[in-house]
Residue frames relative to the residue before (quaternion, step in Angstrom):
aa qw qx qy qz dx dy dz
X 1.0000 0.0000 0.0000 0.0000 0.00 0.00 0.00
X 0.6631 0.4979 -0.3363 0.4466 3.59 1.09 -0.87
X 0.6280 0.4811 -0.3991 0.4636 3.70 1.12 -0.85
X 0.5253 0.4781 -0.4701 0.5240 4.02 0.84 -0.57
X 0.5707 0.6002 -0.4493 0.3350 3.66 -0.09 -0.78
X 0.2913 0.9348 -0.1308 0.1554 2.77 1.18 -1.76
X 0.7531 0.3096 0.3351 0.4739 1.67 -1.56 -2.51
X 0.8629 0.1164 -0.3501 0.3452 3.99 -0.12 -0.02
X 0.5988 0.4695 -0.5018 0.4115 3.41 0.87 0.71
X 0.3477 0.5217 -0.2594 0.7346 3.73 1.73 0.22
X 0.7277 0.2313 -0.3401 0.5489 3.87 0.46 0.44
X 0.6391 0.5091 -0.3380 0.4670 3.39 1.06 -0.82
X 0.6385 0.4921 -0.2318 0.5444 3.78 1.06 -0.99
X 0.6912 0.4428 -0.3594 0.4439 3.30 0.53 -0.31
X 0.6461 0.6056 -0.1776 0.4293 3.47 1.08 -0.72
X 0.6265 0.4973 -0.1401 0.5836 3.46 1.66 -0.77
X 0.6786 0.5600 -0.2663 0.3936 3.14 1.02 -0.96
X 0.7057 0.4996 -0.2559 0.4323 3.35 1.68 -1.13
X 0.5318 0.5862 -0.3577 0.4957 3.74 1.53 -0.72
X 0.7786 0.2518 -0.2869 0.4981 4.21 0.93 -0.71
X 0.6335 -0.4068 0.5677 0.3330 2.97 -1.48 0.57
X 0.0160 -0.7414 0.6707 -0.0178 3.87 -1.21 1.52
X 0.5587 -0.6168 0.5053 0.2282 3.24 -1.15 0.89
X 0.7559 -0.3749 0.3868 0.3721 3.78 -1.33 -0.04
X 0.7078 0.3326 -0.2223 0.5822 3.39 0.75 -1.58
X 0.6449 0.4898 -0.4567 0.3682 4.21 0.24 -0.35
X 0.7593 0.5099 -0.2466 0.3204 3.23 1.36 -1.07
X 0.4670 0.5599 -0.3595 0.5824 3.34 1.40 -0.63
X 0.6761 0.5822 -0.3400 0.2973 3.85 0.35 -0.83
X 0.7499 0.2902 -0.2254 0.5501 2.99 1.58 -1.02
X 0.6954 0.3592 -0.4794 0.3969 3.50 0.01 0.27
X 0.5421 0.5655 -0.4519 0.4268 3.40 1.23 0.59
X 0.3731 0.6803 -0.4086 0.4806 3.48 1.78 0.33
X 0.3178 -0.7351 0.5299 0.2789 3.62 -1.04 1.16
X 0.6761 -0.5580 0.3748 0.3019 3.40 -1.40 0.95
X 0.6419 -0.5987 0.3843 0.2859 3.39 -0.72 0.10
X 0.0717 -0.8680 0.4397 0.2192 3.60 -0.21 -0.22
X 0.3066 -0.8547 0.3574 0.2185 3.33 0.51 1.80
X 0.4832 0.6105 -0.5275 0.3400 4.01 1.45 -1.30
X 0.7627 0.5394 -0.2099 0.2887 3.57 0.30 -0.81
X 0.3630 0.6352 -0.2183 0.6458 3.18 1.25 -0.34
X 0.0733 0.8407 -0.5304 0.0815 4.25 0.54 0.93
X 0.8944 0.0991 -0.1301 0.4164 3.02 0.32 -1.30
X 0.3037 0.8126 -0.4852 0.1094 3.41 0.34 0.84
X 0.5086 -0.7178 0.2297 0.4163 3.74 -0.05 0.70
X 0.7586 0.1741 -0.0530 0.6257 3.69 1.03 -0.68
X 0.3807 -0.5995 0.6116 0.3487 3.29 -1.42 -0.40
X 0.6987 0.2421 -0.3382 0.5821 3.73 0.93 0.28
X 0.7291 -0.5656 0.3697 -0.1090 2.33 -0.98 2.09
X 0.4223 0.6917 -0.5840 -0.0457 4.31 -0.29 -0.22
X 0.7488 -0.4655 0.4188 0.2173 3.47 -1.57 0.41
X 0.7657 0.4238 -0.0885 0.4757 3.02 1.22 -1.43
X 0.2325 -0.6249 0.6272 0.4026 3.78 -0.52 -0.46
X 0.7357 -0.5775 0.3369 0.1080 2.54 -2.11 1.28
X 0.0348 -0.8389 0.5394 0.0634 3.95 -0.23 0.69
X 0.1188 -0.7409 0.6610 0.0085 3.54 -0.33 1.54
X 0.3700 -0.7500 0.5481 -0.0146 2.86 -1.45 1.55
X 0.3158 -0.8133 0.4789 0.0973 3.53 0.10 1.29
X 0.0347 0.8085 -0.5629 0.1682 3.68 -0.35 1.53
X 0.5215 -0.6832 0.4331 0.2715 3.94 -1.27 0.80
X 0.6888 -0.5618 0.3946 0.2327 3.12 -1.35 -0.09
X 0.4008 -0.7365 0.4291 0.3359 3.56 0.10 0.84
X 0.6648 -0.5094 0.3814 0.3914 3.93 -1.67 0.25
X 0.5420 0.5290 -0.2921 0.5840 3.55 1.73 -0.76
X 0.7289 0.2441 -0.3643 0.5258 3.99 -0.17 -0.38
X 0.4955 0.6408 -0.3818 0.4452 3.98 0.42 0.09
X 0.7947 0.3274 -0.1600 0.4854 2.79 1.01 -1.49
X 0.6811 0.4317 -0.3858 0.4482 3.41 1.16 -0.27
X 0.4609 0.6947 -0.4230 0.3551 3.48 1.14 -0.29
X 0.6105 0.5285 -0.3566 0.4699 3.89 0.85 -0.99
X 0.8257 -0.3791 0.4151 0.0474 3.00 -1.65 0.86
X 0.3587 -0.6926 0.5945 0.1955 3.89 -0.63 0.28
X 0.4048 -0.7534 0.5182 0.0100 2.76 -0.27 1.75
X 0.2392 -0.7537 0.5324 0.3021 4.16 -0.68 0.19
X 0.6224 -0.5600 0.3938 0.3794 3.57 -1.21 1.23
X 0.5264 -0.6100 0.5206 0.2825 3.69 -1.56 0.78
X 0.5774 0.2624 -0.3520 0.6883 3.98 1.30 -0.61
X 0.4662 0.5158 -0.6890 0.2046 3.35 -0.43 0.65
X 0.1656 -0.6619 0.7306 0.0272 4.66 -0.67 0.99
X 0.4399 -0.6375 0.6267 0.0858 2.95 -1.39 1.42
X 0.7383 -0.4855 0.3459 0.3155 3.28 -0.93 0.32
X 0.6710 -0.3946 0.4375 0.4502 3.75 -1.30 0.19
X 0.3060 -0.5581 0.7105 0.3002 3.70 -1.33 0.55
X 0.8043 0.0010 -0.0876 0.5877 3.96 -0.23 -0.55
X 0.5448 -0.5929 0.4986 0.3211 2.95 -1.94 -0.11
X 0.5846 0.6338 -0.3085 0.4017 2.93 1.45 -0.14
X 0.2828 0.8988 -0.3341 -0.0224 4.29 0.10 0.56
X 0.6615 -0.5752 0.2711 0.3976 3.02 -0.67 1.18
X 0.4045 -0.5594 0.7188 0.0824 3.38 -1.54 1.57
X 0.5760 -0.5945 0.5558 0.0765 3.24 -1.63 1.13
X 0.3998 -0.6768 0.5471 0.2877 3.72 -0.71 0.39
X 0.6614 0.5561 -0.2942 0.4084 3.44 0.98 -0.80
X 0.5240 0.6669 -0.1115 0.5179 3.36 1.78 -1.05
X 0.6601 0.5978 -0.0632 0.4505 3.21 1.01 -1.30
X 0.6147 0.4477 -0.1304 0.6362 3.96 1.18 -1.46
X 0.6249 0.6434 -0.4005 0.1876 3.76 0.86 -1.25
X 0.2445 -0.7889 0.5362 0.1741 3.63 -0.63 0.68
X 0.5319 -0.5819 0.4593 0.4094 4.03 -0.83 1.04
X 0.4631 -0.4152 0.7072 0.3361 3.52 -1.74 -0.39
X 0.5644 -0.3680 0.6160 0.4081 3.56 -1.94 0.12
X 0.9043 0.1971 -0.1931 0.3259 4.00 0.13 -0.23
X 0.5876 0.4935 -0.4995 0.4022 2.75 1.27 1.25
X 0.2616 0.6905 -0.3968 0.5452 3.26 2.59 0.00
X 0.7572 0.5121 -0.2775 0.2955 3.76 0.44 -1.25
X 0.6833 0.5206 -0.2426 0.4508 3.31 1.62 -1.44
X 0.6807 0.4869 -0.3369 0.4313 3.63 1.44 -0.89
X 0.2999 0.7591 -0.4838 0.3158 3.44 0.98 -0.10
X 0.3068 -0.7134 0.5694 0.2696 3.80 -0.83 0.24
X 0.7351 -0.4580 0.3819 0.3226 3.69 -1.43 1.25
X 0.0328 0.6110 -0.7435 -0.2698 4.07 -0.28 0.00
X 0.5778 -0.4255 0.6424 0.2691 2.51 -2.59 0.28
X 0.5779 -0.6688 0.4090 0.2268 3.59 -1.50 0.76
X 0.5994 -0.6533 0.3521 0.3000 3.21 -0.79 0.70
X 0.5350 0.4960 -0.3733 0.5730 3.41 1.73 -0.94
X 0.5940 0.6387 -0.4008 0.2803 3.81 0.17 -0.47
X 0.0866 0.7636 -0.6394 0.0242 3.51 -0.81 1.30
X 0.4320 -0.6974 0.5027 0.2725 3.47 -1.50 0.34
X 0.8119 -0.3681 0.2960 0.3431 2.95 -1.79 0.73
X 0.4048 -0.5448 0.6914 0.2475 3.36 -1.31 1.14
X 0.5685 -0.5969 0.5058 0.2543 2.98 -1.95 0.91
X 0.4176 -0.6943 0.4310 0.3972 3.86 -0.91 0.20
X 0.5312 0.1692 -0.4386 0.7048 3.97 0.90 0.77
X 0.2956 -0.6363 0.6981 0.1429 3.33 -1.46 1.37
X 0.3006 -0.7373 0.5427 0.2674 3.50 -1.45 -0.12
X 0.1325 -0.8583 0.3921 0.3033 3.53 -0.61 0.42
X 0.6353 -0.6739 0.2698 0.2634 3.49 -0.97 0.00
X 0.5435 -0.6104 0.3275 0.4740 3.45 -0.09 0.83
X 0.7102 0.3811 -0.4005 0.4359 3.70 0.91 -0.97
X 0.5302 0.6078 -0.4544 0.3781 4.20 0.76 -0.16
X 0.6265 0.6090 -0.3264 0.3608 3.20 1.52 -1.09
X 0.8171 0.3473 -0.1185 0.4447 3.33 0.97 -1.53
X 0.4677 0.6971 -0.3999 0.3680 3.61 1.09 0.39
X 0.0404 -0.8741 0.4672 0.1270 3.55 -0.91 0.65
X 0.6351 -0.6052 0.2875 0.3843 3.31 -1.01 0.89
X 0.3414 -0.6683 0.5458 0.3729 3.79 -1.45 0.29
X 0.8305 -0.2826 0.2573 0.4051 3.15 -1.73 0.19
X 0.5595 0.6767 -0.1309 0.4603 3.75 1.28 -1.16
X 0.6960 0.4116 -0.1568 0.5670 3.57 0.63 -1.28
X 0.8489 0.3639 -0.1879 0.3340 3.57 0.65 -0.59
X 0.5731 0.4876 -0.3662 0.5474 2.77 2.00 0.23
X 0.4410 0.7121 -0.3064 0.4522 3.54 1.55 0.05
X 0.7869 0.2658 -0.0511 0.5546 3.18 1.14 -1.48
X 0.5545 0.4972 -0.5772 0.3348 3.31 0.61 1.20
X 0.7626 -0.3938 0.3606 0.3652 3.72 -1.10 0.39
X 0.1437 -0.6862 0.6636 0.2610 3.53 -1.05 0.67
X 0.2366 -0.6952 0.6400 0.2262 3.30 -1.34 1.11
X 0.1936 -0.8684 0.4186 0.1822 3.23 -0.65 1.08
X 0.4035 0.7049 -0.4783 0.3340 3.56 1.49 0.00
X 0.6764 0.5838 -0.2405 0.3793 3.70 1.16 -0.76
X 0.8105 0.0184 -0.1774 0.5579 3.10 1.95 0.02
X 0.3888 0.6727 -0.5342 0.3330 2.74 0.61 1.53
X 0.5271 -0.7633 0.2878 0.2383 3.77 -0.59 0.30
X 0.5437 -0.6334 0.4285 0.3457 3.82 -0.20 1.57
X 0.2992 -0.7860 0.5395 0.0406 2.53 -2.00 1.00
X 0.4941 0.5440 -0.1792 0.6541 2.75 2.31 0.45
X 0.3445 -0.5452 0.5083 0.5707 4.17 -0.57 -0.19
X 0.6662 -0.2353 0.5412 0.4559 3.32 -1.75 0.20
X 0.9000 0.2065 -0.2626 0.2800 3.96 -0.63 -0.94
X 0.5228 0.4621 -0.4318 0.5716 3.73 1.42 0.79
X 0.5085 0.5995 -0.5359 0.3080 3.87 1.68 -0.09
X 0.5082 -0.6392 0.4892 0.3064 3.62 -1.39 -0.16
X 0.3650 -0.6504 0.6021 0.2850 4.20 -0.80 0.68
X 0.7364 -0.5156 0.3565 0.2544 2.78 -1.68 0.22
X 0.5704 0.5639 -0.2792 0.5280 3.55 1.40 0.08
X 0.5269 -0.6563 0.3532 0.4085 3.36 1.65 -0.02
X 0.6402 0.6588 -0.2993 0.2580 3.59 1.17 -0.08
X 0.4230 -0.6400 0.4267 0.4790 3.78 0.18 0.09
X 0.6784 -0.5525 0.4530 0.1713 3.92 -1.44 0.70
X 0.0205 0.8166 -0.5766 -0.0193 3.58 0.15 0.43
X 0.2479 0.8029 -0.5284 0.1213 3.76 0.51 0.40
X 0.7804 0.1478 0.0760 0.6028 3.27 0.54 -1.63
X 0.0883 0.7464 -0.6586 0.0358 3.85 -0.17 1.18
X 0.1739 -0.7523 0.6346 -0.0336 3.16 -1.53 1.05
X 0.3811 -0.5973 0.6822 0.1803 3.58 -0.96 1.44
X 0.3053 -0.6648 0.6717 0.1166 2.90 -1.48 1.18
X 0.6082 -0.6416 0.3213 0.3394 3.82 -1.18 1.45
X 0.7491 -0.2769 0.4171 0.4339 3.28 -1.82 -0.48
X 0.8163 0.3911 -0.0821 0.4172 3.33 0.71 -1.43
X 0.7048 0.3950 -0.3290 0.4889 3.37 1.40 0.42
X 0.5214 0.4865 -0.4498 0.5377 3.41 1.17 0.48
X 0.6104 0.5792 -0.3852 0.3788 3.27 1.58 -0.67
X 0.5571 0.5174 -0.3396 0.5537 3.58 1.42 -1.25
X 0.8176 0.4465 -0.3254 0.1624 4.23 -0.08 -0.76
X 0.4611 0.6192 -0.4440 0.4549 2.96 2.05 0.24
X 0.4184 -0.7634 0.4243 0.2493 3.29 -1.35 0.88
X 0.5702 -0.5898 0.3484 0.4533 3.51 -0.86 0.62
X 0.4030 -0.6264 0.6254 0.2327 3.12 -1.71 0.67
X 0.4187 -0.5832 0.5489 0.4281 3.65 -1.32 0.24
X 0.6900 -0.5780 0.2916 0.3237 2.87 -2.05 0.21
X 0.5441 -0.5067 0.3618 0.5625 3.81 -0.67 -0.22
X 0.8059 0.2148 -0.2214 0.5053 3.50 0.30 -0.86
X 0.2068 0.7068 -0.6120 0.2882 3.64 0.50 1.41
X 0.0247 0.8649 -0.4933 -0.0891 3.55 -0.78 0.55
X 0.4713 -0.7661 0.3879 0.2012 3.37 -0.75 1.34
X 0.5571 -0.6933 0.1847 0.4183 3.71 -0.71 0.54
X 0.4638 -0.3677 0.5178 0.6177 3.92 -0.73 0.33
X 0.1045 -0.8361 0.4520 0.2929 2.46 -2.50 0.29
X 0.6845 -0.5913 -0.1287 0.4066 3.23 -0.19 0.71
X 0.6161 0.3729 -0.3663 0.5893 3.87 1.26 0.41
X 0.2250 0.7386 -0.6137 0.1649 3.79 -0.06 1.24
X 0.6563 -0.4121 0.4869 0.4030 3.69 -1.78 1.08
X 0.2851 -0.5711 0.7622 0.1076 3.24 -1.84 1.10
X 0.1709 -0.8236 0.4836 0.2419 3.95 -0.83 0.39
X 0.7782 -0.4934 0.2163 0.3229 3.14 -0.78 0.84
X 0.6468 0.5608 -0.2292 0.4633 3.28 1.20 -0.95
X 0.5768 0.5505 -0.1353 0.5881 3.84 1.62 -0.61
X 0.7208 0.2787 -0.2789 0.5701 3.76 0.82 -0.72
X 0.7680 0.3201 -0.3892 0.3953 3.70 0.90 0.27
X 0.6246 0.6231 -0.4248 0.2029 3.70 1.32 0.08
X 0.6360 -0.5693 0.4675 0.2298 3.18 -1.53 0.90
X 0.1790 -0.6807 0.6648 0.2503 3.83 -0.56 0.41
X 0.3873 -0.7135 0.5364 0.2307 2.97 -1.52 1.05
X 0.8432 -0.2491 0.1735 0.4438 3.99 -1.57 -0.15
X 0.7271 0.5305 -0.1172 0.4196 3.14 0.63 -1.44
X 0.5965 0.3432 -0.4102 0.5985 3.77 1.35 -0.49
X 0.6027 0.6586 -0.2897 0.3450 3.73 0.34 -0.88
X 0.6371 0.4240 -0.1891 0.6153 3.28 1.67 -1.17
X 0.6604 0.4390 -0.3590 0.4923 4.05 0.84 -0.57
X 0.7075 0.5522 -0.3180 0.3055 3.65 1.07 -0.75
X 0.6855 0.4989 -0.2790 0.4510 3.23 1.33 -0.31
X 0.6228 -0.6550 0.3062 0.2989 3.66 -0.91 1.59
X 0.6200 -0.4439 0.5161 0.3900 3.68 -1.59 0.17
X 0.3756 -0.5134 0.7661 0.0919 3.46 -1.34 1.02
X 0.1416 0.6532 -0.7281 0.1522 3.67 -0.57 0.98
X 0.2762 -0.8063 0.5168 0.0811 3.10 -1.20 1.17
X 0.4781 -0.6246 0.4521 0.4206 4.18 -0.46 0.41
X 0.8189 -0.4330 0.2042 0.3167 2.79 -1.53 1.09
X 0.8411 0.3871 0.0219 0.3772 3.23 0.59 -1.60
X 0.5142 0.7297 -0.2102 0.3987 3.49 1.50 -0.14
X 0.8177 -0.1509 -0.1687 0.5293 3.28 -0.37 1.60
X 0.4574 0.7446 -0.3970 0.2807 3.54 1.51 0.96
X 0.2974 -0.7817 0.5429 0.0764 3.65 -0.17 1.20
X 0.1878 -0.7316 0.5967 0.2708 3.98 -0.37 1.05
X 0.8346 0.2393 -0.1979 0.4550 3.45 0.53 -1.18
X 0.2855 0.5923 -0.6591 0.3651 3.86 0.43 1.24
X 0.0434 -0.6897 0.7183 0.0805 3.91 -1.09 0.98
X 0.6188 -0.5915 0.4717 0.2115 2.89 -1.36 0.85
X 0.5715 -0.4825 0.4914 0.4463 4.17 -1.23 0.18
X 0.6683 0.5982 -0.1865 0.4010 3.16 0.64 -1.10
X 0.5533 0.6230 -0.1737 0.5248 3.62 1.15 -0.56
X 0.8503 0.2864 -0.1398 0.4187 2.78 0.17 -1.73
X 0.6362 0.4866 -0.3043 0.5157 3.84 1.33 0.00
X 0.5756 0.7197 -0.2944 0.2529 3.24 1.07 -0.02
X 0.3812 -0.7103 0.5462 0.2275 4.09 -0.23 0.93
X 0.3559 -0.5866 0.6595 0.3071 3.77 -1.36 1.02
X 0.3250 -0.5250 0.6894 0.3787 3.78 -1.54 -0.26
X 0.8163 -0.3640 0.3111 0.3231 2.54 -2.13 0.23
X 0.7747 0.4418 -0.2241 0.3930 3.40 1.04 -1.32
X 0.4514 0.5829 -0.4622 0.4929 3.74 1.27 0.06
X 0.4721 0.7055 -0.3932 0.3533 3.37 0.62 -1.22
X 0.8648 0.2364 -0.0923 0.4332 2.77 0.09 -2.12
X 0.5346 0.4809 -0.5154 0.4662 3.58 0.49 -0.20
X 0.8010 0.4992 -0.3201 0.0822 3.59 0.28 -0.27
X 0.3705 0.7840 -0.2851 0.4084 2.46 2.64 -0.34
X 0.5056 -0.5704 0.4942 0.4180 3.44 -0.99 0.14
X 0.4446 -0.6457 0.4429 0.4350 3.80 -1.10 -0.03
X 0.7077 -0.6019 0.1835 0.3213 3.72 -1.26 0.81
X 0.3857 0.6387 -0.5205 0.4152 3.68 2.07 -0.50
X 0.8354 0.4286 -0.0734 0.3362 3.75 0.57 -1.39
X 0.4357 0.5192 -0.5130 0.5266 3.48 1.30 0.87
X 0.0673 0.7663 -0.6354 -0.0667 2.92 -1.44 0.56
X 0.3648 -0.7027 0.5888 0.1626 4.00 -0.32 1.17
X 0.2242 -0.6525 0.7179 0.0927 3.30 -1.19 0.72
């Protein structure tokens, strides 16, 4: 509250000061005045600022907000509800005799003839299921299919085994020229070499040699400097500054003709 106070006696001076003529030594005084700092300044209602206080002007309601102001009125065809549930049957209603199709409609839904009920969940069998016996047919149905007996080797027939455990020797086949040639296995190459391995003898002649200048000079790392280091933007080179544009710089530097303008 004290910094608003402030801030409006510092408006009020500042305002006076501009309506009178200020001398040299007032003016320097004020603009040697530190600026306010509005962030601070929290609870202030606006950011514009008036001299006066605020004079609210106390006005009625129009025939339109009046008219919306009222209440919802309830519709005139609007019928409350039944007093009981219970309501008086007509005499006329009473005497009234059905039609042939409304006898037909009040009728109840039969159940379909196609319609059977749920089997029980223990079935029962019949004495005659019990004592019946299967034909020759039914029991060849209800045996297992063995399917090893028709299923198809994974071997030829003359590498299969008999029943004595022995391989078949029916059909023997000599294998060709060119397939004893294909079942030999490749040889490596002569000048194949196998890897070093990994604990091998250092010789003596290696644990005492001297590297010479030229390795010593390859063995040591790149000196890479950072981007920015010892880089001058506005250093021009000799070379630059003696240099001649061509013809075709020239022209590329001209502007284009939309953007000349001759005076």
């Amino acid at each position: 509250m004290n910094e608003e106070l402030l801030y409006m006696g510092f408006y009020k001076f500042t305002m006076c000061a501009a309506q009178v003529s200020l001398s040299r030594e007032n003016r320097l005084d004020l603009l040697a005045h530190p600026k306010v700092d509005f962030l601070k300044q929290r609870d202030r209602p606006s950011i514009y600022w008036q001299d006066k206080t605020l004079i609210y002007s106390t006005s009625g309601l129009t025939a339109r907000q009046n008219e919306l102001a009222q209440h919802k009125s309830v519709n005139k065809m609007y019928k409350e509800d039944r007093p009981s549930s219970i309501w008086p049957v007509k005499a006329s209603v009473l005497q009234a005799v059905p039609s042939p199709r409304l006898e037909k409609l009040a009728q109840a839904k039969r159940v379909s003839q196609e319609w059977m009920e749920d089997r029980p969940v223990y079935t029962v069998v019949t004495d005659a299921a019990k004592r019946t016996s299967a034909s020759p047919r039914t029991v060849q149905l209800a045996k297992a299919k063995d399917y090893l007996a028709h299923s198809i080797p994974s071997t030829p027939q003359s590498h299969q085994e008999n029943d004595n455990g022995l391989f078949s020797s029916e059909t023997v086949v000599a294998p060709s020229a060119r397939t004893e040639a294909l079942a030999v296995p490749k040889a490596e190459h002569p000048q194949y070499q196998h890897d070093l391995e990994i604990l091998r003898h250092v010789p003596a002649s290696a644990v005492h040699a001297q590297a010479s200048d030229r390795v010593c000079q390859l063995a040591k790392p790149k000196t890479r400097k950072s981007i920015f280091e010892g880089y001058d933007p506005y250093r021009i080179s000799p070379a630059a500054k003696h240099a001649d544009a061509s013809p075709r710089i020239i022209e590329l530097c001209k502007p284009p003709a939309r953007r000349q303008h001759y005076k």
